[in-house]
C-alpha positions, 0 to 999 in steps of 0.5 A: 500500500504504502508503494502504491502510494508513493507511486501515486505521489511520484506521478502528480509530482511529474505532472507538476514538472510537467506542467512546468516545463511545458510553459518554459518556452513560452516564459523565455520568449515573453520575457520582459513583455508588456502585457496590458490586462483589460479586467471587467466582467464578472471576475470584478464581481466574484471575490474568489476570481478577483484573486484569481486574476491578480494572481495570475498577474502578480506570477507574471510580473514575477516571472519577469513581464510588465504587466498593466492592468486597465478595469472596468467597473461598469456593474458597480456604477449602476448600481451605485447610480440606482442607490441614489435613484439614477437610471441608467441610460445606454446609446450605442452600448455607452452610458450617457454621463452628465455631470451626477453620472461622472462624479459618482463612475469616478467614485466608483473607479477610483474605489475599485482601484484602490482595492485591486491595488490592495489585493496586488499588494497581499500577493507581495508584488508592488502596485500603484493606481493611476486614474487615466487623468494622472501624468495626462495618461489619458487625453480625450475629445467628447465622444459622439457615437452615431452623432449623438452626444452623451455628454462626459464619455470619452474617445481616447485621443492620445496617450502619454506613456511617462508615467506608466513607463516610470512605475514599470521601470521602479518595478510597480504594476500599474492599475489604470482607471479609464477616466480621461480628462481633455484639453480643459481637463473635465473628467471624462468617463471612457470604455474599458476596452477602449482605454486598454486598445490606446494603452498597449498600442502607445506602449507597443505592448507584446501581449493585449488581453481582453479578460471578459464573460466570453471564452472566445470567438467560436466558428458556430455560437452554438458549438462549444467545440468550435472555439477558435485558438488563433487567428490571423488579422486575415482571417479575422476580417474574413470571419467578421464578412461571414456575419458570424461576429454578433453583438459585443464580439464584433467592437471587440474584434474591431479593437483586436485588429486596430492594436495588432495593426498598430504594432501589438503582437498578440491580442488574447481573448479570454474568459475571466470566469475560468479561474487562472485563465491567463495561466492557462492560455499563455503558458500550456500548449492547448491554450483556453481562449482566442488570440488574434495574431498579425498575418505574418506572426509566427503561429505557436502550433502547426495546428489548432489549438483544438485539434 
């Protein structure tokens, strides 16, 4: 009995080697990447994913990549809106923000930073929270979506990388904000998705994930089997002709292009309700999301990630 067990210990200490060993090409060629975490969907809601995900990014500042983290918060500013008896008003998929609306979304940003800042520093690993208004990260104009002006939301007109570039360089993780601020800088409230696309395209970031509540692109919706592991920006535009990319995936597509057309080599799409997603897609050869690569980016395999 006592062999058998010792033979069963054996194999999950050579599954644990194995595990590693397998993710060691991949952290030699990332080395000191930076990576740009766009963090929102329910892994902001559920404490035990939270931990997750800052996690999975204090590992890989510590196995030697820059990572920056951009959040959303836009789950947590309805409902502090409707604690004040505010509705919520969408055009376009971006919520009309006067000037109530503004005050509290930069409330609730900057307090969902301060946390995620907190639990980075639990994990050991050094962060700061910047609002996109810090170091002028973030220069906006009005957006006007289909013309219409839904008052302090903001298009990211530039980006200023000093700052980010000094936290990374004195060994913190930045936690960004995505609020903005103009040449008369108001306050600007700008999309998550948005305001990671700027940063790591400013940055030249190697890697741009998009943590969210899908897993990936799927060839057919209604198969599970069909997830897509890579996808050249060819490929991409294809896929977007076909009419198969619906709803949200299509913007989101849409942003995947513009980065790696604007010099980001990866863009990862991610499924942040998958405990250790990040993990799992950038250091196993099976990967559990889609990522979206240049025409001529080296693909990882020589076949799908699902075959």
């Amino acid at each position: 009995m006592e062999q058998e067990l010792n033979a069963r210990e054996m194999e999950l200490y050579l599954d644990k080697a194995g595990v590693l060993i397998e993710a060691l090409p991949y952290i030699q060629r990332f080395q000191g990447a930076t990576i740009v975490v766009k963090y929102g969907g329910s892994a902001m809601v559920d404490h035990e994913l939270k931990k997750s995900v800052i996690k999975d990014v204090a590992l890989l500042k510590l196995i030697g990549f820059r990572p920056i983290i951009v959040h959303g918060g836009g789950k947590e500013i309805t409902n502090w809106l409707g604690r004040i008896g505010k509705d919520s008003e969408f055009v376009n998929g971006f919520r009309v923000t006067d000037n109530e609306t503004m005050r509290v979304a930069e409330m609730v940003l900057n307090r969902i930073n301060k946390g995620l800042v907190s639990m980075m520093e639990k994990t050991g690993v050094k962060a700061c929270g910047v609002s996109g208004k810090d170091g002028t990260i973030l220069r906006v104009s009005r957006k006007k979506p289909g013309g219409a002006d839904i008052g302090f939301v903001g298009e990211v007109r530039s980006v200023d990388t000093t700052l980010l570039n000094t936290l990374l360089d004195a060994g913190f993780v930045p936690v960004v904000c995505p609020v903005g601020s103009d040449d008369g800088y108001y306050s600007y409230n700008v999309n998550a998705d948005d305001a990671a696309c700027a940063i790591a395209k400013a940055m030249k970031a190697q890697k741009l994930v998009f943590l969210s509540d899908i897993q990936g692109v799927y060839e057919d919706p209604d198969n599970p089997e069909s997830l897509i592991s890579e996808m050249t920006i060819a490929e991409t535009k294809a896929f977007i002709r076909s009419g198969h990319a619906g709803g949200g995936m299509l913007p989101k597509l849409n942003s995947c292009i513009d980065a790696i057309e604007a010099g980001v080599q990866r863009v990862h799409i991610l499924d942040g309700r998958i405990p250790h997603s990040q993990l799992l897609e950038f250091f196993t050869n099976k990967g559990i999301g889609t990522a979206i690569i240049g025409d001529t980016e080296q693909r990882f395999y020589e076949k799908s990630r699902k075959d």
